[in-house]
N, CA, C and O of each residue as an XYZ file, in Angstrom:
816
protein
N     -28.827     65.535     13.506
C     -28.739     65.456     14.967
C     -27.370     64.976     15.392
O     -26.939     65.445     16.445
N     -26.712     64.213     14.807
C     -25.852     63.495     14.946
C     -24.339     64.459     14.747
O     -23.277     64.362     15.362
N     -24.752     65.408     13.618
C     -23.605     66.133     13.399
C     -23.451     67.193     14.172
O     -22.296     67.529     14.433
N     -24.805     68.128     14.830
C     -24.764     68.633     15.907
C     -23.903     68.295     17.023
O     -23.168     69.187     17.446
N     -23.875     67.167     17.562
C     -23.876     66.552     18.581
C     -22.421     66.296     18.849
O     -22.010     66.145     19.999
N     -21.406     66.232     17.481
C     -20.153     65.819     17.312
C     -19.780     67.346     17.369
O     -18.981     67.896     18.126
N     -20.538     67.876     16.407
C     -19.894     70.060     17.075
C     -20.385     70.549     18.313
O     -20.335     71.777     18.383
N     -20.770     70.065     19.151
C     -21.101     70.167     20.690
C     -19.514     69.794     21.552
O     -18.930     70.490     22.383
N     -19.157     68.552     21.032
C     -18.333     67.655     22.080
C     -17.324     68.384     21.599
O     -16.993     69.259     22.400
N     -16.399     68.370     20.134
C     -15.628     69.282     19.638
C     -15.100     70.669     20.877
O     -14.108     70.911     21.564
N     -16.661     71.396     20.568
C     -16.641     72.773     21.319
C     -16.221     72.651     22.739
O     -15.565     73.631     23.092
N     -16.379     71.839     23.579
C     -16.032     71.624     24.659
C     -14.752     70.576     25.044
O     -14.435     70.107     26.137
N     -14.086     70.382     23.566
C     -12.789     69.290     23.864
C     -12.964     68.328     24.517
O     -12.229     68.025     25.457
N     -13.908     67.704     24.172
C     -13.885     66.235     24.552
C     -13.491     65.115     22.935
O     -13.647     65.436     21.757
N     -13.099     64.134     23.362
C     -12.490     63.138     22.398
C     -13.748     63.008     22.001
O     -14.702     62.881     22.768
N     -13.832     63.045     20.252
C     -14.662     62.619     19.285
C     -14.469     60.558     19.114
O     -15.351     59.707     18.998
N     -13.305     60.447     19.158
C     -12.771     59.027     19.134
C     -11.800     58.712     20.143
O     -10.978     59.496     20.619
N     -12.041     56.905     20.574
C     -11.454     56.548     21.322
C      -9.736     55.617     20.953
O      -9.718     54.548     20.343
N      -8.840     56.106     21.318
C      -7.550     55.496     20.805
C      -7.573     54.367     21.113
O      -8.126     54.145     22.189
N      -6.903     52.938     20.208
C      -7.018     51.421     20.264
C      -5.827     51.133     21.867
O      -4.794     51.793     21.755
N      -5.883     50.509     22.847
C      -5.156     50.260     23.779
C      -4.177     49.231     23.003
O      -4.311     48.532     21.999
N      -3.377     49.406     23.710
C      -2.061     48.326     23.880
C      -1.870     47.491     24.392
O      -1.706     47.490     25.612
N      -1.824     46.565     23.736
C      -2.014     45.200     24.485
C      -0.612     44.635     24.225
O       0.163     44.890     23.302
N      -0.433     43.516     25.630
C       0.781     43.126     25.696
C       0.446     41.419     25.014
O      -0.393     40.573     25.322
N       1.470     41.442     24.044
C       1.430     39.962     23.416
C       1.542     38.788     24.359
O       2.230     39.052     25.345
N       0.986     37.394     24.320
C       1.029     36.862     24.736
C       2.374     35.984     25.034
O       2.769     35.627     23.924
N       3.069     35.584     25.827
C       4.456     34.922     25.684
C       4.080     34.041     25.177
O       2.995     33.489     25.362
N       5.455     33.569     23.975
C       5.152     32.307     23.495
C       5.769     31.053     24.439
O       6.687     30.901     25.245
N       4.580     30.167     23.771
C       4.635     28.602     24.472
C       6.231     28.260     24.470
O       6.951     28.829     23.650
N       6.673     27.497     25.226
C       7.567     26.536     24.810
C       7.094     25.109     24.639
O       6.282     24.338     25.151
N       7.999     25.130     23.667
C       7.704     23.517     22.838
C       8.902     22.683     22.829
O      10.055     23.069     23.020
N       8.474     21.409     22.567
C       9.035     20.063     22.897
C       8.370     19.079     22.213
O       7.237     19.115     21.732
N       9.375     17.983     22.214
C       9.083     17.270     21.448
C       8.808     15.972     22.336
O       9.639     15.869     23.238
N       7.761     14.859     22.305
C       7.264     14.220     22.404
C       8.734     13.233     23.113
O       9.569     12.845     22.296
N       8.838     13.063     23.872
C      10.069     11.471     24.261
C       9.228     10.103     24.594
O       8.105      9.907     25.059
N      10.215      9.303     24.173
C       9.675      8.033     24.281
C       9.137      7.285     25.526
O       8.474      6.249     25.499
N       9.431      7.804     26.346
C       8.659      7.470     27.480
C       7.046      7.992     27.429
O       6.126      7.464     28.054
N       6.970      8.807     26.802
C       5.303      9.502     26.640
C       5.039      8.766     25.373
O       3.875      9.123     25.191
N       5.352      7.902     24.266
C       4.968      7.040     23.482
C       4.055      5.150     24.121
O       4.426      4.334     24.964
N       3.170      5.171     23.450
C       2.631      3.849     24.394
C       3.096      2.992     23.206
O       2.681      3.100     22.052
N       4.154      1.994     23.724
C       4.991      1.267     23.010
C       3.782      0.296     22.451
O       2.619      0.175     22.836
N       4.380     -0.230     21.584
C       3.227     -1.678     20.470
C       4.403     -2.818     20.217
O       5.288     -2.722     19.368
N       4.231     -3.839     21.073
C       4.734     -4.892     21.002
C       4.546     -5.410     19.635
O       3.485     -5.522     19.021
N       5.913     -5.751     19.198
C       5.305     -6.150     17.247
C       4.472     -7.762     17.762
O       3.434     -8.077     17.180
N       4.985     -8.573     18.751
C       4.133     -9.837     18.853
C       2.530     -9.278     18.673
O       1.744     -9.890     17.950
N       2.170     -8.149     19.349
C       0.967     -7.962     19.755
C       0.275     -7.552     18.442
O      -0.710     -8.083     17.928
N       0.929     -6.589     18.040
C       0.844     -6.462     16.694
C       0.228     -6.937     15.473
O      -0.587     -6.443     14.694
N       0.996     -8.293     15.541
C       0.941     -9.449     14.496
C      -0.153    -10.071     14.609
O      -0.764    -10.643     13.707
N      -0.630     -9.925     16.456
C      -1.699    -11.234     16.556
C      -3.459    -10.234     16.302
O      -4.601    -10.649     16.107
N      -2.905     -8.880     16.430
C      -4.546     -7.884     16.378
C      -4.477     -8.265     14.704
O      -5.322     -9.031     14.241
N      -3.429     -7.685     13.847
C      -3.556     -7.208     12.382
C      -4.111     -9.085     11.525
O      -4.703     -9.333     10.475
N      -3.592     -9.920     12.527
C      -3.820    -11.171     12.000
C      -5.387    -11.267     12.202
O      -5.766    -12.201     11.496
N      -6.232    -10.819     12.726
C      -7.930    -11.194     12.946
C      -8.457    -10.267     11.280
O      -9.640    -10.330     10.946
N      -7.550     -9.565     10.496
C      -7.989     -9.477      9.130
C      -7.156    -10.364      8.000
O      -5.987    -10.591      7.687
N      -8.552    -10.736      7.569
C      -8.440    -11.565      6.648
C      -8.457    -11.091      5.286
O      -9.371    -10.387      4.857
N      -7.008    -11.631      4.277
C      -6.974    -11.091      2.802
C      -6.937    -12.438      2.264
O      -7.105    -13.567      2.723
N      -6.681    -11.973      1.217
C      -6.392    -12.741     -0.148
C      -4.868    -13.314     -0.205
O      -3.963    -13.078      0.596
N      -4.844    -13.873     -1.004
C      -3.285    -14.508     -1.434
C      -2.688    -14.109     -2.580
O      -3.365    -14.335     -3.584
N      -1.749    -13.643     -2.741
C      -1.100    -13.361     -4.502
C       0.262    -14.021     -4.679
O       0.875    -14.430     -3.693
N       0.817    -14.148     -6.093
C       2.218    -14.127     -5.849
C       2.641    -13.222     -7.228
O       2.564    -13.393     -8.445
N       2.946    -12.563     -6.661
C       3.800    -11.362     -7.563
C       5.255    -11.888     -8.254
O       6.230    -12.272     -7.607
N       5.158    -11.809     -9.775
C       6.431    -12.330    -10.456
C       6.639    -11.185    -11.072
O       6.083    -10.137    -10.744
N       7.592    -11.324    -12.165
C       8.366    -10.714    -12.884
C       9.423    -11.204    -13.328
O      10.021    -12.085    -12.710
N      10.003    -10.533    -14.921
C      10.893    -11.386    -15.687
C      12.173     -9.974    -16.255
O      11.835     -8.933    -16.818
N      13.137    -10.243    -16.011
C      14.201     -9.107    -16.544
C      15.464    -10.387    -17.346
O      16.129    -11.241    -16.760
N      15.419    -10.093    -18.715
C      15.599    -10.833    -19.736
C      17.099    -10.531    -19.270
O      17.800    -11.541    -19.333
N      17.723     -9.454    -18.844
C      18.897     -9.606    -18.419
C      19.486    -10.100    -17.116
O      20.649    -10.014    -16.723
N      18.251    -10.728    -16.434
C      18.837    -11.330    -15.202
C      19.478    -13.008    -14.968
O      18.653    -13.914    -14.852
N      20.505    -13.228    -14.929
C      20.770    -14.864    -15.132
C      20.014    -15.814    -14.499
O      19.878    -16.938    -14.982
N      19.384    -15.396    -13.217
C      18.851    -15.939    -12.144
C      17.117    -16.057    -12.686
O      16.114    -16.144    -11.978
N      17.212    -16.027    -13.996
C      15.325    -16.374    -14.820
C      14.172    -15.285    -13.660
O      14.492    -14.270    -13.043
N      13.133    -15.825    -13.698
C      12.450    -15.194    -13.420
C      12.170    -14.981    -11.822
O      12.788    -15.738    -11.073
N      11.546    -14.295    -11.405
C      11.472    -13.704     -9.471
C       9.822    -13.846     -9.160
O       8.909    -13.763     -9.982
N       9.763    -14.003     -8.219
C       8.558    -13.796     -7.575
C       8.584    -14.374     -6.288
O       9.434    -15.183     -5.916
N       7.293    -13.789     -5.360
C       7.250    -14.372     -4.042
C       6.389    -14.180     -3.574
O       6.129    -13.061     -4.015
N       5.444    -14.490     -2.775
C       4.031    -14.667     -2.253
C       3.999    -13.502     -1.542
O       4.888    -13.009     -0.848
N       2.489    -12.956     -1.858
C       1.955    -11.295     -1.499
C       0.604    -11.297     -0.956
O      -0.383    -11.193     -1.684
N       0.526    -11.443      0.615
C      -0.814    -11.009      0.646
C      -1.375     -9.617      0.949
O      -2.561     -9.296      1.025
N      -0.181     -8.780      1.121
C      -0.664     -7.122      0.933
C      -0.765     -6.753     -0.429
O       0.218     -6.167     -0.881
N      -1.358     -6.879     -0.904
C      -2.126     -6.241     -2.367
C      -3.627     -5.759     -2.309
O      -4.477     -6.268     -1.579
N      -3.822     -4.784     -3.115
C      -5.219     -4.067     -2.979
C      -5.603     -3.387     -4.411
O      -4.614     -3.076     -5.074
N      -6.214     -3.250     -4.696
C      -6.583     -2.215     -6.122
C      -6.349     -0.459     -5.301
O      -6.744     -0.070     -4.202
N      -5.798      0.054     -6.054
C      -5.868      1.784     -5.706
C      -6.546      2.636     -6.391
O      -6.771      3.689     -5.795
N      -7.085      2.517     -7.784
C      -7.322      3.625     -8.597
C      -7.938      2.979     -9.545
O      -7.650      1.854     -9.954
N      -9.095      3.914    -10.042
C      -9.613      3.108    -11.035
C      -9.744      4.146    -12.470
O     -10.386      3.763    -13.448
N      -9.225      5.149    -12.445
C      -8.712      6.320    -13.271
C      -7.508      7.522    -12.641
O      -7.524      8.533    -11.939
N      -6.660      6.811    -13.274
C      -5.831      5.894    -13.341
C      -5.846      4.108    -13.330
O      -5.740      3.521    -12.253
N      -5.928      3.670    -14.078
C      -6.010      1.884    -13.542
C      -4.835      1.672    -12.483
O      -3.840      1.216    -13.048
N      -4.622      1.906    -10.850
C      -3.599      1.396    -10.438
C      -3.976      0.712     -9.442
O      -5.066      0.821     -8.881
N      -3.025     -0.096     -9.138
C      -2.848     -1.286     -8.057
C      -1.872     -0.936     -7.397
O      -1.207      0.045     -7.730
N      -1.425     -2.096     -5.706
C      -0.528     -1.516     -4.954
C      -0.270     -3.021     -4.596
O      -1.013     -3.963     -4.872
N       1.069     -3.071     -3.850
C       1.454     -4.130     -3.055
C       2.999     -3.199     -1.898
O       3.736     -2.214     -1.948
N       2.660     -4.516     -0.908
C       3.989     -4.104     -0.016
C       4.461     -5.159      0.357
O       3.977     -6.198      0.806
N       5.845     -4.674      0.048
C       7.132     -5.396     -0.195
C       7.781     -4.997      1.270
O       7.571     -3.844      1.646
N       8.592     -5.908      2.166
C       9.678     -5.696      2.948
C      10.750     -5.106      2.467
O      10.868     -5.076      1.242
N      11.710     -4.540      3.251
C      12.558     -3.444      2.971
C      13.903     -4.738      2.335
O      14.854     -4.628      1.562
N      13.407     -5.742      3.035
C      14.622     -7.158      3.014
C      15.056     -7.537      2.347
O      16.172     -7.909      1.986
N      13.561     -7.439      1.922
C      13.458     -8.968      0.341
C      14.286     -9.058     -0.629
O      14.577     -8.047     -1.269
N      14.823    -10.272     -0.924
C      15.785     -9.742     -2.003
C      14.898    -10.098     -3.232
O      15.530    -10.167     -4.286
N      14.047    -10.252     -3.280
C      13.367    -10.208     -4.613
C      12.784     -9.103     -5.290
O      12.761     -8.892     -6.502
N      12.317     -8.426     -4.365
C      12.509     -7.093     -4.648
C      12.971     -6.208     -5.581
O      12.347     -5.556     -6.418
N      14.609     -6.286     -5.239
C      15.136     -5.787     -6.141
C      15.511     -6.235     -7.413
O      16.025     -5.348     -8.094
N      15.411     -7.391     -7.977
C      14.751     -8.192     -9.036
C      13.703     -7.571     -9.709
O      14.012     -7.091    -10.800
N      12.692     -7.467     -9.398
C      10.962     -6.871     -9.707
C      11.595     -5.401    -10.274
O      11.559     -5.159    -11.480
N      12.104     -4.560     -9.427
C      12.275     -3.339     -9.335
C      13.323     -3.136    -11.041
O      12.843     -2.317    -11.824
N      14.229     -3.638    -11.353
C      15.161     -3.944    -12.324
C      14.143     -4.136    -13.515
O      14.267     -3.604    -14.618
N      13.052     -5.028    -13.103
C      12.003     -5.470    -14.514
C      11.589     -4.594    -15.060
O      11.455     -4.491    -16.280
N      11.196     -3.461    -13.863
C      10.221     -2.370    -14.059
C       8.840     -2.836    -14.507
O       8.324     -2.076    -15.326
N       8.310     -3.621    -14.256
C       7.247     -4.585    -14.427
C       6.946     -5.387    -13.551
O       7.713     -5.413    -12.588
N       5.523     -6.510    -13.529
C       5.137     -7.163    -12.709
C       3.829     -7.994    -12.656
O       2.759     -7.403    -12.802
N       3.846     -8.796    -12.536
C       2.672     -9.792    -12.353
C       1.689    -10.127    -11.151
O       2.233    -10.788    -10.266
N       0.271     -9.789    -10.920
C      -0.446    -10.434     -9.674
C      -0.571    -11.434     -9.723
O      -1.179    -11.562    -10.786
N      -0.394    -12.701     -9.190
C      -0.863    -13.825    -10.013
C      -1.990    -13.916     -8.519
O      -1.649    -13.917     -7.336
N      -3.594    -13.995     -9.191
C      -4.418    -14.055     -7.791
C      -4.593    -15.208     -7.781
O      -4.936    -15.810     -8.799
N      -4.338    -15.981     -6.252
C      -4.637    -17.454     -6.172
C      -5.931    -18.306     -6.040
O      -6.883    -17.565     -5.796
N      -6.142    -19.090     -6.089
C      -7.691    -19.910     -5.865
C      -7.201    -20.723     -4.554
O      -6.121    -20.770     -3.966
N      -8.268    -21.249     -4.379
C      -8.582    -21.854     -2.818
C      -7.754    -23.126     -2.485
O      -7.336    -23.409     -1.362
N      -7.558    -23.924     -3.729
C      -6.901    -24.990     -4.014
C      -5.351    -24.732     -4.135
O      -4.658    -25.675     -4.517
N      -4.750    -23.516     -3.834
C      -3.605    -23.005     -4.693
C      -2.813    -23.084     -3.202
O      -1.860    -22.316     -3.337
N      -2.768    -23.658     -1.844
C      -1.835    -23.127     -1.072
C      -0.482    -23.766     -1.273
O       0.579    -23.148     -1.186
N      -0.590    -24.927     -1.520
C       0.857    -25.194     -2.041
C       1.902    -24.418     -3.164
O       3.129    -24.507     -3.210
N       1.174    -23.789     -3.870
C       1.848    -23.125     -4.626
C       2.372    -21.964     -4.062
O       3.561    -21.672     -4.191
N       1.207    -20.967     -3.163
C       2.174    -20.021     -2.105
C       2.959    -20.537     -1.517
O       4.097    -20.294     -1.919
N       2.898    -21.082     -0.822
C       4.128    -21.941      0.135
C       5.251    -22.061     -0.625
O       6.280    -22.022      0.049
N       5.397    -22.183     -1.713
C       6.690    -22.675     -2.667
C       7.397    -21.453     -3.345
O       8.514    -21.401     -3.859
N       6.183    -20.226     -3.167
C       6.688    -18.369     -3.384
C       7.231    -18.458     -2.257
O       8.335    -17.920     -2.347
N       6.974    -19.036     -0.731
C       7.296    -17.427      0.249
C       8.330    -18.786      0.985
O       8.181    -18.908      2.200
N       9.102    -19.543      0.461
C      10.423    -19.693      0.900
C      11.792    -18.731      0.530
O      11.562    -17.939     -0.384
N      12.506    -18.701      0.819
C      13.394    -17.829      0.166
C      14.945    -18.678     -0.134
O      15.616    -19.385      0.618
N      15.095    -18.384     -1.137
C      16.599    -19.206     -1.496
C      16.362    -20.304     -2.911
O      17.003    -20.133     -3.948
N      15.419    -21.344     -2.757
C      14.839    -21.851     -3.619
C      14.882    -21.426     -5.087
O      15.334    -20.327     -5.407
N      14.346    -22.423     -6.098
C      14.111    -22.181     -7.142
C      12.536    -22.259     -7.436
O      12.023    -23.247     -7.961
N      11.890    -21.232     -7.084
C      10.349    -20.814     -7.209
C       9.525    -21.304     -8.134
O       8.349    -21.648     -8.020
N      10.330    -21.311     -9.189
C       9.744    -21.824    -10.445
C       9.856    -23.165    -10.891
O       9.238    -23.746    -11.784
N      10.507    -23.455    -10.332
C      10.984    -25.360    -10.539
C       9.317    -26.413    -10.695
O       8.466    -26.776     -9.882
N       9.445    -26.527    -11.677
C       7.753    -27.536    -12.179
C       6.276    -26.501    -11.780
O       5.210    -26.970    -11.382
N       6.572    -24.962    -12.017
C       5.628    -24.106    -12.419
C       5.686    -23.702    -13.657
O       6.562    -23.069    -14.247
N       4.437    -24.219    -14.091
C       4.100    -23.782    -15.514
C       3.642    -22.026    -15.838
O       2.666    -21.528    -15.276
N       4.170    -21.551    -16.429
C       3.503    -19.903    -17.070
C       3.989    -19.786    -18.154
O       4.882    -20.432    -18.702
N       3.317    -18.833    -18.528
C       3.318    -17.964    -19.534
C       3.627    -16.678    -19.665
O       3.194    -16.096    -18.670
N       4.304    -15.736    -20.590
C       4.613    -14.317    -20.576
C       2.899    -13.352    -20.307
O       1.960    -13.529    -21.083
N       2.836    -12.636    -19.408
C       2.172    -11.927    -19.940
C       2.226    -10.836    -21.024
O       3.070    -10.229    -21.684
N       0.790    -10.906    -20.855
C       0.390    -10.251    -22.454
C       1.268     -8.550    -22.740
O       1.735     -8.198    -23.824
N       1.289     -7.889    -21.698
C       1.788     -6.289    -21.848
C       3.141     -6.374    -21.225
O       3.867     -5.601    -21.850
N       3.857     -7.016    -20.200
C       5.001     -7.051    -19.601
C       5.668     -8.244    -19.793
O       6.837     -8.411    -19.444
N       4.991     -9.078    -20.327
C       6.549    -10.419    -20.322
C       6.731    -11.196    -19.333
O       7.344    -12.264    -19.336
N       5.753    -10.240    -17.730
C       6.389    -10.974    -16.255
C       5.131    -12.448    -16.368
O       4.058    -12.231    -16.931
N       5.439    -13.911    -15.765
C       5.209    -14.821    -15.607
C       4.246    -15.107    -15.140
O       4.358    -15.231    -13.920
N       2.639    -15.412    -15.764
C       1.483    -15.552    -15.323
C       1.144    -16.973    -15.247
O       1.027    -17.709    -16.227
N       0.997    -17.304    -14.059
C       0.906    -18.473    -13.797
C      -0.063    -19.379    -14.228
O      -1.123    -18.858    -14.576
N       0.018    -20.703    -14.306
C      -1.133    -21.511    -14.875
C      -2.381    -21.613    -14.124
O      -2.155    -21.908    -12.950
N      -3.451    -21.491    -14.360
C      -4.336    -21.890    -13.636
C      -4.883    -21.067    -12.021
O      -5.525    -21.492    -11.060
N      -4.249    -19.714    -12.344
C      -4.741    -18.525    -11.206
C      -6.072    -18.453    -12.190
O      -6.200    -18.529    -13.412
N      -7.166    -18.240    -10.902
C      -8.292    -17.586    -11.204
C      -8.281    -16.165    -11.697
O      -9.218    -15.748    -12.378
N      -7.141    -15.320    -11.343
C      -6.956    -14.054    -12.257
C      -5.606    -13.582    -11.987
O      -4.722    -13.971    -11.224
N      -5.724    -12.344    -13.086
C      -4.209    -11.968    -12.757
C      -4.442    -10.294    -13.084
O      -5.482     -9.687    -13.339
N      -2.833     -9.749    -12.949
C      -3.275     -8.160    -13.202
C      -1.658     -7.524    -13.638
O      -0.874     -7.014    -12.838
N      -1.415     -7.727    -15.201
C       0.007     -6.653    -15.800
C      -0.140     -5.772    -15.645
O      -1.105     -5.137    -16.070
N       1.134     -5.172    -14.680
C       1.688     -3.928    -14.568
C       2.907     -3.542    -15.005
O       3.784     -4.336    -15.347
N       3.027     -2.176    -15.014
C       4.245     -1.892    -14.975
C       4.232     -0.712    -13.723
O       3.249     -0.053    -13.381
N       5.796     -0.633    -13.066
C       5.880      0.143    -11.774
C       5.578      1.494    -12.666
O       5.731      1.802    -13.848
N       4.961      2.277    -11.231
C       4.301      3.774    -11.288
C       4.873      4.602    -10.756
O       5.089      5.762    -11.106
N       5.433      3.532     -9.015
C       5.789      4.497     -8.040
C       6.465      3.697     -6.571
O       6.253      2.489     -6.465
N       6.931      4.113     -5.932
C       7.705      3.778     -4.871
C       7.829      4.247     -3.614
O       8.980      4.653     -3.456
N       6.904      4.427     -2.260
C       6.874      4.537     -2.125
C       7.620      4.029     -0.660
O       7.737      2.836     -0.376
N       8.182      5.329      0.360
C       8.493      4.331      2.088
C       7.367      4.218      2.978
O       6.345      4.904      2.945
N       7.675      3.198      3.852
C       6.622      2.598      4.312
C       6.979      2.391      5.526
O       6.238      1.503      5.948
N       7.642      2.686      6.266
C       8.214      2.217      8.119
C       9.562      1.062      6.856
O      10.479      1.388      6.101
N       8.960     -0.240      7.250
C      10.279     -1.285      7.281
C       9.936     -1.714      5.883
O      10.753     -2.459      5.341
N       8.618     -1.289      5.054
C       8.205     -1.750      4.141
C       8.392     -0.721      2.705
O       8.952      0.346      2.954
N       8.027     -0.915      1.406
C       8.001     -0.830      0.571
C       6.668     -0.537      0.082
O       5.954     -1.519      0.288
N       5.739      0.853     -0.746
C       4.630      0.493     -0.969
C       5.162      0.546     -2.769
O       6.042      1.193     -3.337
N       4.179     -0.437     -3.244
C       4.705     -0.503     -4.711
C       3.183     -0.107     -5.272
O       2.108     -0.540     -4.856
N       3.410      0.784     -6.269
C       2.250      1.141     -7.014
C       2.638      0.774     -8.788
O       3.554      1.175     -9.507
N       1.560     -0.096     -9.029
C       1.792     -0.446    -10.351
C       0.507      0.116    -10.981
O      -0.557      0.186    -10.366
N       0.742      0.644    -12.685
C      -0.589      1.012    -13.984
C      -0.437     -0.285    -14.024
O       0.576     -0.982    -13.967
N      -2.103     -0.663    -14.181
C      -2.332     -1.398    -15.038
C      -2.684     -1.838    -16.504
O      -3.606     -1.504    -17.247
N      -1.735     -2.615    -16.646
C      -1.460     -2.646    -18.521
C      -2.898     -3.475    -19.228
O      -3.680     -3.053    -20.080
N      -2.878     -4.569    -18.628
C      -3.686     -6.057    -18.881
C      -4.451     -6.585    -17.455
O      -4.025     -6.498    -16.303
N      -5.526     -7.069    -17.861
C      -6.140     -8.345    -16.826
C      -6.656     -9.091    -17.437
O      -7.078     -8.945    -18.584
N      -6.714    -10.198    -16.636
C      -7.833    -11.111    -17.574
C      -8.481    -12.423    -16.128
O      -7.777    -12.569    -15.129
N      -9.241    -12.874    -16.212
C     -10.357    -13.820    -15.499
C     -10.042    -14.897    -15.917
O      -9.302    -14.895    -16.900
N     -10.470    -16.204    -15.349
C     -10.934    -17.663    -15.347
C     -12.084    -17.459    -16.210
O     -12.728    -16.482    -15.829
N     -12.595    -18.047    -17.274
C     -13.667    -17.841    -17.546
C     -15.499    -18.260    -16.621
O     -16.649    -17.822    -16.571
N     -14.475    -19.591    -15.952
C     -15.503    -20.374    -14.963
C     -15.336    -19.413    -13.196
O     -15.217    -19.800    -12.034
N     -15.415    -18.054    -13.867
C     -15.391    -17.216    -11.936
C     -16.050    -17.567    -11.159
O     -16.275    -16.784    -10.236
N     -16.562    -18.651    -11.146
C     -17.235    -19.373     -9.832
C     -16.234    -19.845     -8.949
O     -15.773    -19.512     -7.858
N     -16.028    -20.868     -9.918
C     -14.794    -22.011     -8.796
C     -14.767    -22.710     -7.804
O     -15.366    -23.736     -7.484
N     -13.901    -21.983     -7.246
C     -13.417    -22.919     -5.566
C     -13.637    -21.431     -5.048
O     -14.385    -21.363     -4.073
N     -13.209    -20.423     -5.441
C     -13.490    -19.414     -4.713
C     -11.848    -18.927     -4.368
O     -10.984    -19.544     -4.991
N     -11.460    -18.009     -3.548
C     -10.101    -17.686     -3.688
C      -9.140    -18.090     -2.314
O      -9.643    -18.700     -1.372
N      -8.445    -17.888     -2.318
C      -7.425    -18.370     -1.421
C      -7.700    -17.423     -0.119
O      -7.831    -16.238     -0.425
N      -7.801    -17.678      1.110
C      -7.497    -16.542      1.670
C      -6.748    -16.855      3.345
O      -6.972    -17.802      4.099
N      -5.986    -15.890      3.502
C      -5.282    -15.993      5.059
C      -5.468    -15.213      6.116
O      -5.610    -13.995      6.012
N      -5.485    -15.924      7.356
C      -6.544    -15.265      8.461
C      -5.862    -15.979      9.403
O      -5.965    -17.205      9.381
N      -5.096    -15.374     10.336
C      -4.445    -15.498     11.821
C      -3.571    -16.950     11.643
O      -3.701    -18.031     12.218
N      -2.568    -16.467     10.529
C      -1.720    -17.609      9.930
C      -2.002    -18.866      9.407
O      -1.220    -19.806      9.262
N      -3.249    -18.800      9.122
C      -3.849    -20.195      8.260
C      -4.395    -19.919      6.884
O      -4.930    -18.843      6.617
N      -4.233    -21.065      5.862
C      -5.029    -20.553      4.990
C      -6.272    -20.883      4.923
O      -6.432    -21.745      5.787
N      -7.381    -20.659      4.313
C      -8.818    -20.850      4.560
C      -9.633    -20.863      2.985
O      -9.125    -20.908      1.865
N     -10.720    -20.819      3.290
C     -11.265    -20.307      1.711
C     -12.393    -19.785      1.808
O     -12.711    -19.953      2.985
N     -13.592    -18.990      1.032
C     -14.916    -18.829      1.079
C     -15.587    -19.570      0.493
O     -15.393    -20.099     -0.602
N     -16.780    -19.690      1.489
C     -18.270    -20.444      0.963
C     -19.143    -19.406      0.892
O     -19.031    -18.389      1.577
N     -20.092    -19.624      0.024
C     -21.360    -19.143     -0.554
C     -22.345    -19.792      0.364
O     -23.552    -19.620      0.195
């Protein structure tokens, strides 16, 4: 019926098919880029005082470069986090500033030293700058890197650097982990922690 119907229209010259129309493209957009007046500015005061209602932990990150005259480096870290757990990696962020930094970075290695609740004097004595950090701190080499594990942290975590990452004004540091090891008594005091510029601790 169908093929009839197409030798009908044929016979009388009518279009078997209809031709696709032409269409006119659409003009393209113009584009632009975002100006700072259309940015909603973030006061760093304001900043400091929202990001301060989270509460971390305390660390102080060392390290030892046998060729440095200036002995060993470190300085109090409370941006640290675990990243990977296959891969074993960890992270911390460093200021773009610091001159310790580039110390650590030279080691190619590095130490978490995680603090306990009882431990704020000892941060306080990392996060001056100029000082001699180590002056009547007792450590030891760690076990896989050599960098300076402090006495009496409830834990710690050898690395060696992975990776380097930019960060705005900061530094993200990604370390493998080589070694860890625990307090055997992981109860304790519980760990150090800082919350809207104070230090604090947890209860059970």
């Amino acid at each position: 019926m169908a093929a009839t119907a197409v030798r009908y229209l044929r016979s009388v010259g009518a279009a078997t098919a209809v031709a696709p129309a032409t269409v006119d493209p659409l003009p393209r957009p113009d584009l632009r880029a975002v100006t700072d007046d259309e940015r909603l500015p973030v006061d760093p005061g304001e900043f400091r005082r929202v990001l301060g209602h989270f509460a971390s932990g305390v660390t102080v990150v060392t390290a030892h470069d046998p060729d440095d005259p200036a002995g060993p480096a470190g300085f109090a870290c409370q941006s640290f986090a675990s990243l990977s757990l296959d891969p074993p990696l960890v992270a911390f962020m460093v200021a773009r500033t610091s001159t310790t930094w580039p110390r650590i970075a030279r080691a190619g290695a590095f130490c978490v030293n995680i603090l306990g609740a009882e431990q704020g004097a000892l941060c306080r004595s990392f996060a001056v700058s100029g000082a001699d950090k180590f002056a009547g701190v007792a450590h030891t080499p760690a076990p896989a890197t050599g960098s300076p594990l402090l006495e009496s942290v409830p834990a710690w975590v050898d690395c060696r650097i992975q990776a380097v990452h930019t960060g705005g004004d900061h530094l993200i540091v990604v370390g493998r982990v080589e070694a860890l090891g625990a307090a055997a008594d992981e109860g304790g005091s519980g760990p150090l922690l800082f919350h809207q510029g104070a230090f604090g601790h947890f209860s059970r």
